[in-house]
N, C-alpha and C positions, 0 to 999 in steps of 0.2 A: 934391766928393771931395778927399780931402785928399794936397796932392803929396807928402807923404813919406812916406806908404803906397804910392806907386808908386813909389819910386825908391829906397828901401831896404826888402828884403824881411825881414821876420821871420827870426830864426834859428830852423829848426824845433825844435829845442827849446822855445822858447818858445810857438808853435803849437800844441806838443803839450802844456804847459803849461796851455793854456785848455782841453783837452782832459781833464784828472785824468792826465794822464801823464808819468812822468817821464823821465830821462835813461835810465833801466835796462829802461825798457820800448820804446828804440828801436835801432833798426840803422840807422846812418847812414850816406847817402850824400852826401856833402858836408855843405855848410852848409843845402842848403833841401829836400832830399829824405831821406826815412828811411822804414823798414818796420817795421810794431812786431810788435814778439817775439811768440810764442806767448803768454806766460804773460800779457800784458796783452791778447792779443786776446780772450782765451776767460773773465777772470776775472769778468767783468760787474759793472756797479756800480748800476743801479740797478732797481727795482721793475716789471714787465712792466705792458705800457699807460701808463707813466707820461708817456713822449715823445711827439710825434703827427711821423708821417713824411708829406712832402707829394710828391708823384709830378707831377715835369713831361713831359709829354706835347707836339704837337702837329696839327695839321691836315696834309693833303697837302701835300707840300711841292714846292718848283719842286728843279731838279739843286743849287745849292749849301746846299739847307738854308736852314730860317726861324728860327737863332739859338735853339735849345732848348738847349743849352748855354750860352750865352753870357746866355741869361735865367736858367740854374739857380745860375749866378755872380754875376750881382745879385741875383737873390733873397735868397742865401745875405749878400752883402756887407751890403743893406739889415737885412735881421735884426740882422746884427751892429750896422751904426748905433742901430739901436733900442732895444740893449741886450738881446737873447734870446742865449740860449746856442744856440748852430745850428754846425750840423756837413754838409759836402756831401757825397755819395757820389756819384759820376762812374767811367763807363768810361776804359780808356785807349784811346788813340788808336793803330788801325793802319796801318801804314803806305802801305796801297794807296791807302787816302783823300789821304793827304798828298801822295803822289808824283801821283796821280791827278786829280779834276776838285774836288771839296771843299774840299783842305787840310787843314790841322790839327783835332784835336780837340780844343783847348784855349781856345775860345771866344774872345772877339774884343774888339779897342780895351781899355776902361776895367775890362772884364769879360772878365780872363782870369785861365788860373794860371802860375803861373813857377815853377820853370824850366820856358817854354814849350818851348824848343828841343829841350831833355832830355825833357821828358815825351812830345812828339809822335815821336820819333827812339827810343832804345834806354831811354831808363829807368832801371827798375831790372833790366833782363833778361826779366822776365815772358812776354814774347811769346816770346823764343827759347827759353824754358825750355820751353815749352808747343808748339814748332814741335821743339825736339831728342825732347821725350818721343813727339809724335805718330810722326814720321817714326824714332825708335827701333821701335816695335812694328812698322813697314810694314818696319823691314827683317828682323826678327826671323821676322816671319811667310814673307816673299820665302827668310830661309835655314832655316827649315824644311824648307820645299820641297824646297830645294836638294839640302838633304842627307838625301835618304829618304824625305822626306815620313813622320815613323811616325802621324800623325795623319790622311793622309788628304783633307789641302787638297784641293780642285778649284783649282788656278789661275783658273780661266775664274768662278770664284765668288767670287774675295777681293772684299770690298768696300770694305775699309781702304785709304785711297786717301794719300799722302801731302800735304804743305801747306806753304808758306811764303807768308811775309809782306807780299809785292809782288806787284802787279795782272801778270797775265800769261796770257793769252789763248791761245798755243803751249801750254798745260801742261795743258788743261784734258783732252786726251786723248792718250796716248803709250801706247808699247810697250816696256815695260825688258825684261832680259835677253838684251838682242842681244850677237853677237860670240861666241858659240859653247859650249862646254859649261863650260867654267871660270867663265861670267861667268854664271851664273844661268840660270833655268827663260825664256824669253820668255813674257811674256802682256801683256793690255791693261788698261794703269792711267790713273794719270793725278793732280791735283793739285789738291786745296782753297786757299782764303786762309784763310789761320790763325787770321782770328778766326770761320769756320765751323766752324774744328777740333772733334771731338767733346769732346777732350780739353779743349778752353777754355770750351765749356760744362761739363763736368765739373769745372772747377776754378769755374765762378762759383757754384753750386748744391748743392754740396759743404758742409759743415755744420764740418767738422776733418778731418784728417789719416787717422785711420780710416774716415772716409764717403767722402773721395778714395778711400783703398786700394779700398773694397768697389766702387766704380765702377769704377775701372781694370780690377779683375779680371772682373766681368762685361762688359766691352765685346765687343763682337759685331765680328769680323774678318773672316768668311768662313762659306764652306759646306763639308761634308766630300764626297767622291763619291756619298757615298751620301744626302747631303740633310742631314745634320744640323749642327747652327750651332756653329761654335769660336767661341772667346772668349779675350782676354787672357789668362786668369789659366794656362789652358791651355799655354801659349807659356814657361810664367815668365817675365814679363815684365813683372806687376803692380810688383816691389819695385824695379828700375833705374828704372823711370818715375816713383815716387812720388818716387825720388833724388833726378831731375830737377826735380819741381816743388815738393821740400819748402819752399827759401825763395819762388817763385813765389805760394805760396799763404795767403803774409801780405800783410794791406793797404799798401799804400806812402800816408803821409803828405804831403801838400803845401799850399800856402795858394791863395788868390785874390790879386791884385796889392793888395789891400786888407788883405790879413792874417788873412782868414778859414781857421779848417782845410779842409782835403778827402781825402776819404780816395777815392783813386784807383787801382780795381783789377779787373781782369776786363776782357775788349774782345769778348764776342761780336757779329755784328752783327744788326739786328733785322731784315732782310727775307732772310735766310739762316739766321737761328740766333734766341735768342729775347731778345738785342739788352739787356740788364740785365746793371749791374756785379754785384760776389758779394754772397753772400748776406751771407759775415765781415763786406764791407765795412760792409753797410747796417747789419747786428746792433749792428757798433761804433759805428757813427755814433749809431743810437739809445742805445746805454748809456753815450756820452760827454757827448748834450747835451738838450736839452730839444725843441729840432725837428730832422729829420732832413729832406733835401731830396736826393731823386734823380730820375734820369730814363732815360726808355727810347728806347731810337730808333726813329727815322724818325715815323709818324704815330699817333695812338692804334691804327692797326686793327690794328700789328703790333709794337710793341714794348710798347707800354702793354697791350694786351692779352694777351699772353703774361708781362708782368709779373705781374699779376693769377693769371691759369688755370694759371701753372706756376711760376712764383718765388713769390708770395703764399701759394698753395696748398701747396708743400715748405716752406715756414719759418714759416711762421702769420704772414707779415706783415699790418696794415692798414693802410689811409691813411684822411686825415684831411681830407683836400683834394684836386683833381687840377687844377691849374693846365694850362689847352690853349693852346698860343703859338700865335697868328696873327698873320698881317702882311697889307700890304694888296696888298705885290707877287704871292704866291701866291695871291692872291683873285681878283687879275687875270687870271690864269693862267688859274686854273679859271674866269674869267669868257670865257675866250676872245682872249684880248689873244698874241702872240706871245712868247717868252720872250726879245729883245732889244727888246722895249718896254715891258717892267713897269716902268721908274721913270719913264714918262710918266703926268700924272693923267690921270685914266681912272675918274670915281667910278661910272659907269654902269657898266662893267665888274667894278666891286667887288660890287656889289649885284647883279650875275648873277652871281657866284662864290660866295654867300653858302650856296647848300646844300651844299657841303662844310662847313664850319663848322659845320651845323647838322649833318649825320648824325656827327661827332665831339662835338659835345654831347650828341647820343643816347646814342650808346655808352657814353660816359662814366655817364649815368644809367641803364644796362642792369646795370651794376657795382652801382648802389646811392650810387654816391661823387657827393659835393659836386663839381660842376665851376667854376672862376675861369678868365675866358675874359683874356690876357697878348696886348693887341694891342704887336708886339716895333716901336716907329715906326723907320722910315729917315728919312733926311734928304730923300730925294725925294717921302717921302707927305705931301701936302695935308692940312689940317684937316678939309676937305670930304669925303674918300674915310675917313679917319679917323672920321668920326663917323656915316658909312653900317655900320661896324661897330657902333660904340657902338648907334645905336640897334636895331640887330638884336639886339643881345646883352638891352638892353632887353623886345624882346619876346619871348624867348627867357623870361625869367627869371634869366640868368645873370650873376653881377657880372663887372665887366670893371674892366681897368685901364690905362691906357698903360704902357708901359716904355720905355727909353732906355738900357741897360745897357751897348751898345756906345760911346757917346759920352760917357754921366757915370756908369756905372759904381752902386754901391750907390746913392746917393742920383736915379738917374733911375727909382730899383726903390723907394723907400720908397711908392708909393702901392700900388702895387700886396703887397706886403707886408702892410701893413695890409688890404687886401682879406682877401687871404688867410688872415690870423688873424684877421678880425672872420668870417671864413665856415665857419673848420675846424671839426670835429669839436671837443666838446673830449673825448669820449670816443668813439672810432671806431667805428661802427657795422658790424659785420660783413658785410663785400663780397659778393656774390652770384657766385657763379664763373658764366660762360656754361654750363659743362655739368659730369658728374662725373665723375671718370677713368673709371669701370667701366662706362660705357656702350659701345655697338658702335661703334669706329672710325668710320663712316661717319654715325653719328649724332652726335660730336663735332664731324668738318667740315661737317657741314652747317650746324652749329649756330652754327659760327665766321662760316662763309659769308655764312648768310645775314644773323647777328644786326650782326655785323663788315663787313661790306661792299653787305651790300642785296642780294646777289645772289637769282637765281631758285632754283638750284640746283646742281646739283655734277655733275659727269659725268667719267667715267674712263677713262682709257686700258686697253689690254689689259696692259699693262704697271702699271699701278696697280692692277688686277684680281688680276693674282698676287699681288704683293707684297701685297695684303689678305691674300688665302688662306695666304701663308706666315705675317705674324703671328698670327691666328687658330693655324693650327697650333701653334706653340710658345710662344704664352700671351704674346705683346707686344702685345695689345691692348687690353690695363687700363694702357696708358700716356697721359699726354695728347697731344695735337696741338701740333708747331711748324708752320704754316705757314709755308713760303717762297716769298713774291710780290714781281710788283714795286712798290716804296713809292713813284710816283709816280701811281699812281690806286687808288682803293675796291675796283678792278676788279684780275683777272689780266691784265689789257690797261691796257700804258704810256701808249697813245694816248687812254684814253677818262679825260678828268678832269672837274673836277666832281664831280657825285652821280649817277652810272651808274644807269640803271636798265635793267628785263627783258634781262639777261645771265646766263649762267652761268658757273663759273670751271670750269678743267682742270685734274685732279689728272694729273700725267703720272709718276708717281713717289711711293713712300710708302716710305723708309729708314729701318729700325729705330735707334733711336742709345741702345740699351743700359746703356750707364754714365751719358750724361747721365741717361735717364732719359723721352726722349719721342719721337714719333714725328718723323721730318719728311717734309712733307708736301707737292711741288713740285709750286706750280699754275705753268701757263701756262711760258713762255721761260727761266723764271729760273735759271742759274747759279749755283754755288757759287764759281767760280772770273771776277773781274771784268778785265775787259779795260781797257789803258788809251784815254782821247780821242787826237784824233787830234791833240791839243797838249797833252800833259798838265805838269802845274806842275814836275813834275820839271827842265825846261828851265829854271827859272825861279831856282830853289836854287843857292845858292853857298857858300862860305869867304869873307869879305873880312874883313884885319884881326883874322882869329882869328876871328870872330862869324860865326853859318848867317843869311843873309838870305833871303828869298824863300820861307820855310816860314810861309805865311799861316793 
């Protein structure tokens, strides 16, 4: 690696430079952040299929994440060393992660982007643009009410729930309009984290500025007394919110510590929402360079897979490759090893972990798509436990690479790089979606279920039973499925890791999300609203000397 691509950052300008972009097609924020103008996001420059996009994905992962960031930034670095034109499209990072048990989302050591502090923290405004629009309609619809109700709200039906951006456990159900008749109607609400906001899906899936419009104003708020469903546009309330996220909804430029571009925008997350940056971003990414490299959260079964069945499917994306991160510490995991003793060796324990790894390389070929299996090495993994992967991947069929991207950054990513272009498409074979929007709801998740997780089958609460019966009613059922589970097993059960078999998942909840555009779909315990640990890193974050330390 070379030290003075770490210690003097590109001026984005120049960034955008390698990009075909000039000075007039950026909005700058400083010296190392910018968002580029409308007229350079939309102008396109080159020939369709001409680029191949590579989709980093991962295995089940332990609570702090197996570095699928932090490998989509070697990736992207090594490229560059090679000489390709490559360009990285990346979520931003929310803050409940940060202040929470994770950290930051701006990848790690040698393989990060900068300004880290900035990008993990406020930005370029993004999140709050998208927390002021949501939480504008939740009060718009609340003074409605208020004043006459001429539309007919049921209070006890709003579903428009409000949101902000910090982990907070107290919020997940409350009662507003307390204190009497001046202050509002009382009823039972309560609060999202903002990157499950409807509206930050609608802003990542969103095509321009009139697809936003047409979303906002179909979003779905509530019920009337008599049963029928309001919406945004109803309210007027579509044109203040679009106000809101007009500059929101341009991509913000930034580099790698290497100097690479990354076009960083959108934060929904993947085992709540359906966990892919925007669409603008990736579109750009493609018509600026010849490889595009993005990634979805948490493990193939739920952001990679929603990548595919509902990002893919609205934009006509394809990939070209699907690079799966594994480590040998989550292998452990799933092998049965406790999670303060994963960086003991333990190669016996790797090689009983290994059917996870393997139902993620299914999946991966259920799509159709080429998988490159990214063993992401620690400093604590042996040669020995290291090469109980390799040769699985061996019998597998599937190339494998090491990476080192945390400790050397592009050049610990060049093997694995070449994998990856000696494997890709060079003309991408059309993906196989798991199902097709227009089938029956319940033949979607099933579909998801069992292909995506192993499961036996699916079974419903009396409360997922109606909310079937009301989509059906008014034609929300030609939408796809987001499920919302949780991303530490195949399973809707946290406890059961590995390769779960003879289980079934709980749908306890199916909430129409209108403007995005899909269902979602809550199996098992899972929240929209994440509580913090009971030591969470927030403690940990300071000011010293002017500089944020402790934002990992």
């Amino acid at each position: 690696m070379r030290e003075h691509e770490i210690r003097a950052p590109r001026a984005i300008e120049d960034v955008a430079a390698e990009l075909g972009l000039g000075p007039d097609d950026l909005m700058l924020f400083g010296r190392q952040m910018a968002k580029v103008e409308p007229h350079a996001v939309y102008r396109g420059r080159r020939r369709a299929g001409q680029a191949r996009l590579i989709l980093v994905s991962g295995i089940t992962p332990t609570a702090a994440g197996e570095g699928k960031t932090t490998i989509a930034i070697g990736l992207a670095d090594a490229f560059r060393l090679l000489g390709k034109s490559v360009c990285l499209a990346l979520r931003e990072p929310s803050l409940g992660p940060c202040f929470g048990i994770k950290g930051g989302g701006t990848g790690g050591g040698a393989a990060s982007l900068v300004p880290a502090d900035r990008i993990n923290l406020h930005f370029t405004g993004d999140f709050h643009a998208v927390t002021a629009a949501h939480n504008l309609l939740a009060a718009m619809v609340d003074n409605h009410v208020y004043f006459s109700n001429p539309l007919g709200i049921d209070p006890r039906r709003i579903t428009w729930k409000r949101v902000m951006d910090v982990n907070d456990r107290s919020l997940r159900f409350i009662v507003t309009g307390l204190g009497g008749a001046a202050h509002g109607v009382p009823r039972e609400a309560g609060f999202d984290i903002t990157a499950a906001s409807e509206v930050m899906a609608m802003l990542c899936l969103a095509r321009d500025a009139e697809d936003l419009r047409a979303r906002l104003a179909r979003t779905l708020v509530g019920f009337t007394y008599s049963g029928e469903p309001v919406f945004a546009d109803q309210l007027k309330a579509t044109g203040a919110m679009l106000a809101l996220l007009r500059d929101a909804l341009l991509p913000n430029l930034v580099q790698t510590r290497e100097g690479t571009p990354v076009l960083v925008h959108g934060g929904p997350f993947a085992n709540i929402a359906h966990g892919c940056n925007s669409i603008i971003a990736t579109q750009l990414a493609l018509d600026c360079a010849d490889w595009a490299i993005t990634e979805a959260g948490f493990a193939f079964d739920l952001g990679a897979e929603k990548f595919f069945d509902i990002k893919c499917v609205t934009a006509g994306f394809d990939t070209a490759a699907v690079v799966l991160v594994a480590t040998v510490r989550a292998l452990k995991l799933h092998g049965g090893v406790a999670p303060e003793d994963v960086a003991r060796p333990n190669p016996a324990a790797v090689a009983k972990g290994l059917p996870n790894l393997d139902k993620h390389v299914e999946n991966i070929r259920r799509f159709g798509e080429p998988p490159v299996v990214a063993i992401n090495r620690f400093a604590t993994d042996t040669e020995e436990e290291v090469e109980v992967v390799r040769r699985r991947c061996g019998y597998l069929g599937v190339p494998v690479a090491v990476a080192q991207p945390f400790s050397r950054g592009g050049e610990g990513c060049t093997t694995l790089a070449q994998t990856v272009m000696a494997h890709a498409e060079k003309q991408s074979k059309p993906f196989r979606p798991l199902y097709d929007w227009s089938e029956p709801v319940q033949t979607k998740i099933l579909k998801v279920a069992q292909s995506m997780y192993g499961a036996r089958g699916v079974v419903y609460t009396k409360e997922a039973e109606r909310d079937l019966q009301l989509i059906a009613r008014y034609g929300f059922d030609k939408l796809p499925v987001c499920l919302a589970k949780t991303p530490t097993s195949l399973s809707d059960d946290p406890k059961r890791l590995g390769r779960p078999t003879d289980f079934d998942v709980t749908v306890r909840a199916i909430q129409p999300a209108t403007g995005a555009g899909f269902l979602v779909v809550l199996l098992g315990d899972i929240l929209r609203m994440p509580g913090l640990p009971r030591e969470p890193l927030a403690t940990q974050i300071d000011v010293r000397d002017g500089q944020i330390v402790g934002l990992s």
